[in-house]
Biotite code that builds the C-alpha atoms (Angstrom):
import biotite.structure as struc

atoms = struc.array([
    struc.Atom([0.000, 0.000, 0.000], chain_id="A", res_id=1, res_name="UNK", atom_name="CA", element="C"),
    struc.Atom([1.477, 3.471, -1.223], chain_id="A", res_id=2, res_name="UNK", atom_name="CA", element="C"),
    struc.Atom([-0.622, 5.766, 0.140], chain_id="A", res_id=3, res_name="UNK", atom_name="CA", element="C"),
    struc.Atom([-3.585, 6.130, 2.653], chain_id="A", res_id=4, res_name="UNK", atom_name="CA", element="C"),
    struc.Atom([-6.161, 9.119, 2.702], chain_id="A", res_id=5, res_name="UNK", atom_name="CA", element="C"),
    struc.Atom([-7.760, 9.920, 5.866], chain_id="A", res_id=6, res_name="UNK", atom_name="CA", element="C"),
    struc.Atom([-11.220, 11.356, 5.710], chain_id="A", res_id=7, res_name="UNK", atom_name="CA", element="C"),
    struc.Atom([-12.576, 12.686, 8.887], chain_id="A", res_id=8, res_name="UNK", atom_name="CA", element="C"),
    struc.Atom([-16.110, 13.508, 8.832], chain_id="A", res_id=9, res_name="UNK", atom_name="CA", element="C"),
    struc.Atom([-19.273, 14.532, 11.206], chain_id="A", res_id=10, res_name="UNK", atom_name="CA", element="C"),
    struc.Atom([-22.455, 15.256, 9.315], chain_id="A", res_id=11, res_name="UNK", atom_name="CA", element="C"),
    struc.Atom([-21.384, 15.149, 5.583], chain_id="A", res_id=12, res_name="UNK", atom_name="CA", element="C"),
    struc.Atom([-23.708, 12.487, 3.712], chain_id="A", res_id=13, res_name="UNK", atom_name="CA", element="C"),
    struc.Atom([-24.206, 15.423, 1.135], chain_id="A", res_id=14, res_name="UNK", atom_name="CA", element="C"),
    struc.Atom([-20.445, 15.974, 0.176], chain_id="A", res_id=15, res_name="UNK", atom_name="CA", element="C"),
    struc.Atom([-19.128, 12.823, 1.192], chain_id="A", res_id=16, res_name="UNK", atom_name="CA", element="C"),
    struc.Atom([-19.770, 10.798, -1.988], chain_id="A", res_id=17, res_name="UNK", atom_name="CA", element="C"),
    struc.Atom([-18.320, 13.426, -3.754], chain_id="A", res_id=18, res_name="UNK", atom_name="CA", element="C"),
    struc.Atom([-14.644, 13.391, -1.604], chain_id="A", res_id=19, res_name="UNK", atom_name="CA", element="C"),
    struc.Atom([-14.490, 9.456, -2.133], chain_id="A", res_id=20, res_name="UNK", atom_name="CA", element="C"),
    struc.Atom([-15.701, 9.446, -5.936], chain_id="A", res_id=21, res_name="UNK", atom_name="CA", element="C"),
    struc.Atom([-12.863, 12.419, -6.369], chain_id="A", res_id=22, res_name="UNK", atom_name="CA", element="C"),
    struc.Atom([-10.676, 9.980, -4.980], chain_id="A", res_id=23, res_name="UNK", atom_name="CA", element="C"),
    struc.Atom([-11.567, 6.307, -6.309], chain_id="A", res_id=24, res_name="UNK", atom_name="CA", element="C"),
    struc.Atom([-11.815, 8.156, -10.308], chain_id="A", res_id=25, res_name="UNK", atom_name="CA", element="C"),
    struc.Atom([-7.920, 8.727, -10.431], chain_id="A", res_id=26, res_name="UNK", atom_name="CA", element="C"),
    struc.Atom([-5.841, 6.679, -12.424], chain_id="A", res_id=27, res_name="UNK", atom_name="CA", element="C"),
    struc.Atom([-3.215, 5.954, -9.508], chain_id="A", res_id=28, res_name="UNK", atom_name="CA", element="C"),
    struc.Atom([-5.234, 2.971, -7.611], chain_id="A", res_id=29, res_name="UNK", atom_name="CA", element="C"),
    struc.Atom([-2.450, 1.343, -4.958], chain_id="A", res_id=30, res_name="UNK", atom_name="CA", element="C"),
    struc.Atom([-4.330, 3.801, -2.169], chain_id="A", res_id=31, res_name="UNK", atom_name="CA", element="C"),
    struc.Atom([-7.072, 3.467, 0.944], chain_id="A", res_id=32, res_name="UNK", atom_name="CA", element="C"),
    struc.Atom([-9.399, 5.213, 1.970], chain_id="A", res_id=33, res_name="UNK", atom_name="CA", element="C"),
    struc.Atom([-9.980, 5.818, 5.880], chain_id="A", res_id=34, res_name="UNK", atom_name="CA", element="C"),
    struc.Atom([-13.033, 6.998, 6.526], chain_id="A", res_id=35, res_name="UNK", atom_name="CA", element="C"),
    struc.Atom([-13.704, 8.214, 10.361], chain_id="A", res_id=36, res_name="UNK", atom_name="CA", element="C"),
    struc.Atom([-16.903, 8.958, 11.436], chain_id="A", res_id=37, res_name="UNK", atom_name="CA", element="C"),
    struc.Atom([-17.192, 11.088, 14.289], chain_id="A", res_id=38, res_name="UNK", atom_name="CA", element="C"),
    struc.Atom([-20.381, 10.421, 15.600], chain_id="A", res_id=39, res_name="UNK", atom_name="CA", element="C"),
    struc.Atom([-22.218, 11.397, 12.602], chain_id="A", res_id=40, res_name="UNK", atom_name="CA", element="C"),
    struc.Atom([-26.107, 11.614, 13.121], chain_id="A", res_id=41, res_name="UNK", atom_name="CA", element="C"),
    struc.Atom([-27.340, 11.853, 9.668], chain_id="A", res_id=42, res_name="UNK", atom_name="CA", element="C"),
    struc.Atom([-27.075, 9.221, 7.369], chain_id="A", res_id=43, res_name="UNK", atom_name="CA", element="C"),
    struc.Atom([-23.020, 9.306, 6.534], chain_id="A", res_id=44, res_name="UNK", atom_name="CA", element="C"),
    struc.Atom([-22.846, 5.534, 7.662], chain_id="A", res_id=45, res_name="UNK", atom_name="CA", element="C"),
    struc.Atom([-25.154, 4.361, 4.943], chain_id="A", res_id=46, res_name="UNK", atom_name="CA", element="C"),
    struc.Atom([-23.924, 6.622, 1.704], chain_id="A", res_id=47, res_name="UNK", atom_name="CA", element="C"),
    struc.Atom([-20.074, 5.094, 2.645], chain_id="A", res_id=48, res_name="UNK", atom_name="CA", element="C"),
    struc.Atom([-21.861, 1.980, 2.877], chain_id="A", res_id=49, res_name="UNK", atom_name="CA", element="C"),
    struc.Atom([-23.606, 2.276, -0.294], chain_id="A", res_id=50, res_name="UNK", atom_name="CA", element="C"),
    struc.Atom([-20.334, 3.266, -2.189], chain_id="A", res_id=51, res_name="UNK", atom_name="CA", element="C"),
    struc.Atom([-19.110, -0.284, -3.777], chain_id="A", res_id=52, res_name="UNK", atom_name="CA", element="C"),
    struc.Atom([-14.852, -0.133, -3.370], chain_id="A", res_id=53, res_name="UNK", atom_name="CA", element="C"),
    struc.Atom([-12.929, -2.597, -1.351], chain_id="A", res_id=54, res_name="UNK", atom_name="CA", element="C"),
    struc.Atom([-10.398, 0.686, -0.831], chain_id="A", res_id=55, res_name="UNK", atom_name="CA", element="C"),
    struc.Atom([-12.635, 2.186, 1.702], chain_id="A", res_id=56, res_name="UNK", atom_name="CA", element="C"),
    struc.Atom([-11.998, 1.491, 5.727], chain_id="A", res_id=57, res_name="UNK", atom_name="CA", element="C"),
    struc.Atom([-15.359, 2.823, 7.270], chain_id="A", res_id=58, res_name="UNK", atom_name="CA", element="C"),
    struc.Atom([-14.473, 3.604, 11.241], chain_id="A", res_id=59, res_name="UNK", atom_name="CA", element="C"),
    struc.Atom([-17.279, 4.994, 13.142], chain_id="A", res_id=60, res_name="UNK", atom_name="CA", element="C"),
    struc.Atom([-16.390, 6.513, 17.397], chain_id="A", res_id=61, res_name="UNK", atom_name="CA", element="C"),
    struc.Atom([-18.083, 8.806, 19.493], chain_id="A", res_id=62, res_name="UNK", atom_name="CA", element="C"),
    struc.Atom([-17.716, 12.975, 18.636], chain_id="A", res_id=63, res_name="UNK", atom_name="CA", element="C"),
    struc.Atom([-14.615, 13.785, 20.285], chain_id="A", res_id=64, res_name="UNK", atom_name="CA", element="C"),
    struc.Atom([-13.420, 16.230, 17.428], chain_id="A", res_id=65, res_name="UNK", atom_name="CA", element="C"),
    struc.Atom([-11.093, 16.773, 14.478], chain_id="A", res_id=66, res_name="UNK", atom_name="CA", element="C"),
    struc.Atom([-7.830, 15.966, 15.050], chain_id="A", res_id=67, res_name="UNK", atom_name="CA", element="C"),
    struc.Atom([-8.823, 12.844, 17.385], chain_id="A", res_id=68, res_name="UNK", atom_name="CA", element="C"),
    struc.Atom([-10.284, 11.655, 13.966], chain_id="A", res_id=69, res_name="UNK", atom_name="CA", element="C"),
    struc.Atom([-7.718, 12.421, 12.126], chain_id="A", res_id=70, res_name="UNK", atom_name="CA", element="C"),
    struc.Atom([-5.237, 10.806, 14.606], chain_id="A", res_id=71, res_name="UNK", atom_name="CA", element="C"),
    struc.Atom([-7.648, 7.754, 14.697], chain_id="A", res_id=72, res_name="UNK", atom_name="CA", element="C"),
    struc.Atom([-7.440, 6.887, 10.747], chain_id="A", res_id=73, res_name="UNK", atom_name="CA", element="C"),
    struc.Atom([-3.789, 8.019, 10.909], chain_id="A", res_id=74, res_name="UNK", atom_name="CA", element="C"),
    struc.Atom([-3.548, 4.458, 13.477], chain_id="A", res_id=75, res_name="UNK", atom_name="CA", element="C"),
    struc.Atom([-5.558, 2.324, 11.274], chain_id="A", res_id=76, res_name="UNK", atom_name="CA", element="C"),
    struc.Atom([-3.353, 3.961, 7.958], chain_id="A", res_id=77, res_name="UNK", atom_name="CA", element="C"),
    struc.Atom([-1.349, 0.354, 6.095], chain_id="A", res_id=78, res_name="UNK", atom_name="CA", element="C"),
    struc.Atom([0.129, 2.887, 3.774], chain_id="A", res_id=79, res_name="UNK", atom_name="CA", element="C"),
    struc.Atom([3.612, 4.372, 3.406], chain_id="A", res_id=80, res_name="UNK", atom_name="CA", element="C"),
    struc.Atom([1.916, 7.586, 3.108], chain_id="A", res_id=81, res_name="UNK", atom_name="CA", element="C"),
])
């Protein structure tokens, strides 16, 4: 794995699909995507869900901010970037 992507979100099912369909349409492919959910209450859970790609990790913890998502899918990153 060459690089990971870490996607922290809280209440995006509008502009998610758009960050992860950005992502998946390059031409590179030897990437992941870490999604972390931080205690989203609208429907984020299901678009990720709904988006077909073996690349995407789909973490969901309680809302304890930003940067403890970030550092979250930083921990669960396989890539060398």
């Amino acid at each position: 794995m060459y690089f990971s992507i870490v996607i922290p979100t809280f209440n995006r099912e509008n502009l998610l699909p758009f960050a992860i369909n950005s992502i998946l349409n390059q031409t590179f492919t030897d990437f992941e995507i870490i999604i972390i959910d931080d205690g989203s209450t609208d429907n984020t859970e299901e678009v990720v869900k709904n988006i077909k790609s073996n690349k995407i990790l789909y973490f969901k913890t309680e809302n304890k901010g930003i940067a403890a998502a970030r550092n979250l899918g930083i921990n669960k990153a396989k890539g060398n970037y």
